[in-house]
C-alpha positions as CSV (number, residue, x, y, z in Angstrom):
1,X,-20.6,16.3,-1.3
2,X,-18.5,13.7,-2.2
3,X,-15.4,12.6,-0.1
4,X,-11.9,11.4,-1.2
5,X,-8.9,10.1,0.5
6,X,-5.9,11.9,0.1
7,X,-2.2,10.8,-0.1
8,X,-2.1,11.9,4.0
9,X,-3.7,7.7,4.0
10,X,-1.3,5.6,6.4
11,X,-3.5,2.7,5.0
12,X,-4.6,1.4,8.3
13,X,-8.3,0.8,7.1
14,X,-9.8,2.1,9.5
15,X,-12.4,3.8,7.2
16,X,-12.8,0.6,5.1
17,X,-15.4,-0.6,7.4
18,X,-16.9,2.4,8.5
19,X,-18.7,3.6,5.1
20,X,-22.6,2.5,5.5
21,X,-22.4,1.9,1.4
22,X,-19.2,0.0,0.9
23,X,-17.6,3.5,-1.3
24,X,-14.4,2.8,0.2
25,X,-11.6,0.3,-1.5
26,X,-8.2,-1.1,-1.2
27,X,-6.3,1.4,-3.7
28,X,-2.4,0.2,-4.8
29,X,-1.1,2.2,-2.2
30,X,-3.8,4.5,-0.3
31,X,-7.6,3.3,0.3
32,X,-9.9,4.9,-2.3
33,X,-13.7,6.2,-2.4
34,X,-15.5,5.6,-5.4
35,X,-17.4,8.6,-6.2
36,X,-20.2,7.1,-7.6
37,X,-21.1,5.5,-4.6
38,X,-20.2,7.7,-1.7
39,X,-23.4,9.6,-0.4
40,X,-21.5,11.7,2.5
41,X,-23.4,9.4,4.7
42,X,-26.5,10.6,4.1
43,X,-29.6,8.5,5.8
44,X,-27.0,6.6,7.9
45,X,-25.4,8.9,9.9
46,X,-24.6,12.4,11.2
47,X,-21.4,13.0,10.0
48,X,-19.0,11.5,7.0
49,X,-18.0,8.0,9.3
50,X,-14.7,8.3,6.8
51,X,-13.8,11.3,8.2
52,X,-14.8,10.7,11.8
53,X,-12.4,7.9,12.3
54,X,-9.5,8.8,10.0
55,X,-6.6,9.1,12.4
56,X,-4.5,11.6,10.0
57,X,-7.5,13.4,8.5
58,X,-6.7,12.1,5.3
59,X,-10.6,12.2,4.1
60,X,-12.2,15.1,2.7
61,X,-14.8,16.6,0.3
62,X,-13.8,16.5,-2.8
63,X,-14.9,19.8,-4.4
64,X,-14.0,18.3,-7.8
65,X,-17.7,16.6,-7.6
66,X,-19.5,19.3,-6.3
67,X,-22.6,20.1,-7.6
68,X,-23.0,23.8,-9.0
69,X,-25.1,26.6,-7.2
70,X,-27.8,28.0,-9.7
Protein backbone atom coordinates (compact mmCIF):
# COMPACT_ATOMS: atom_id res chain seq x y z
CA UNK A 1 0.00 0.00 0.00
CA UNK A 2 1.04 3.23 -0.74
CA UNK A 3 1.59 6.01 1.95
CA UNK A 4 0.84 9.71 1.97
CA UNK A 5 1.56 12.54 4.26
CA UNK A 6 -1.27 14.33 5.54
CA UNK A 7 -1.88 18.06 6.41
CA UNK A 8 -1.07 16.78 10.35
CA UNK A 9 3.05 17.43 8.64
CA UNK A 10 4.83 20.04 11.08
CA UNK A 11 7.48 19.81 8.23
CA UNK A 12 10.33 18.86 10.42
CA UNK A 13 11.74 16.20 7.84
CA UNK A 14 12.18 13.79 9.69
CA UNK A 15 10.82 11.24 7.16
CA UNK A 16 12.75 12.99 4.26
CA UNK A 17 15.73 10.84 5.04
CA UNK A 18 14.17 7.88 6.26
CA UNK A 19 12.55 6.44 2.90
CA UNK A 20 15.01 3.62 1.51
CA UNK A 21 13.71 4.98 -2.27
CA UNK A 22 13.93 8.68 -2.06
CA UNK A 23 9.54 8.78 -2.41
CA UNK A 24 9.51 11.60 -0.09
CA UNK A 25 9.85 15.52 -1.17
CA UNK A 26 9.83 19.02 -0.05
CA UNK A 27 6.08 19.93 -0.85
CA UNK A 28 5.07 24.05 -0.66
CA UNK A 29 4.07 23.64 2.64
CA UNK A 30 3.90 19.79 3.95
CA UNK A 31 6.60 17.01 2.75
CA UNK A 32 5.07 14.89 -0.06
CA UNK A 33 5.41 11.00 -1.18
CA UNK A 34 5.25 10.41 -4.69
CA UNK A 35 3.21 7.49 -5.26
CA UNK A 36 4.87 6.15 -7.99
CA UNK A 37 7.79 5.54 -6.09
CA UNK A 38 6.90 4.62 -2.58
CA UNK A 39 6.98 0.76 -2.12
CA UNK A 40 5.75 0.74 1.72
CA UNK A 41 9.25 -0.23 2.32
CA UNK A 42 9.18 -3.36 1.01
CA UNK A 43 12.78 -5.29 0.81
CA UNK A 44 14.29 -2.55 3.08
CA UNK A 45 12.59 -2.77 6.06
CA UNK A 46 9.90 -4.13 8.42
CA UNK A 47 7.71 -1.42 8.79
CA UNK A 48 6.81 1.99 6.67
CA UNK A 49 10.32 4.01 8.05
CA UNK A 50 7.80 7.22 7.14
CA UNK A 51 5.55 6.21 9.53
CA UNK A 52 7.88 4.91 12.27
CA UNK A 53 9.56 8.17 12.82
CA UNK A 54 6.73 10.74 12.06
CA UNK A 55 6.38 12.55 15.41
CA UNK A 56 2.58 13.55 14.75
CA UNK A 57 1.56 10.54 12.74
CA UNK A 58 1.00 12.47 9.86
CA UNK A 59 1.88 9.40 7.38
CA UNK A 60 -0.50 6.87 6.28
CA UNK A 61 -1.80 4.47 3.63
CA UNK A 62 -3.29 5.95 1.25
CA UNK A 63 -6.34 3.82 0.26
CA UNK A 64 -6.77 6.00 -2.86
CA UNK A 65 -3.91 3.65 -4.48
CA UNK A 66 -4.96 0.55 -3.20
CA UNK A 67 -4.95 -2.21 -5.35
CA UNK A 68 -8.52 -4.07 -5.77
CA UNK A 69 -9.26 -7.54 -4.13
CA UNK A 70 -10.44 -9.97 -7.01
Amino acid sequence: MVYKITSDCIYCGSCLTECPVEAIAEGPEIFVIDPEKCNECAGYFEEQQCAAVCGVDACIPDFKYAKECK
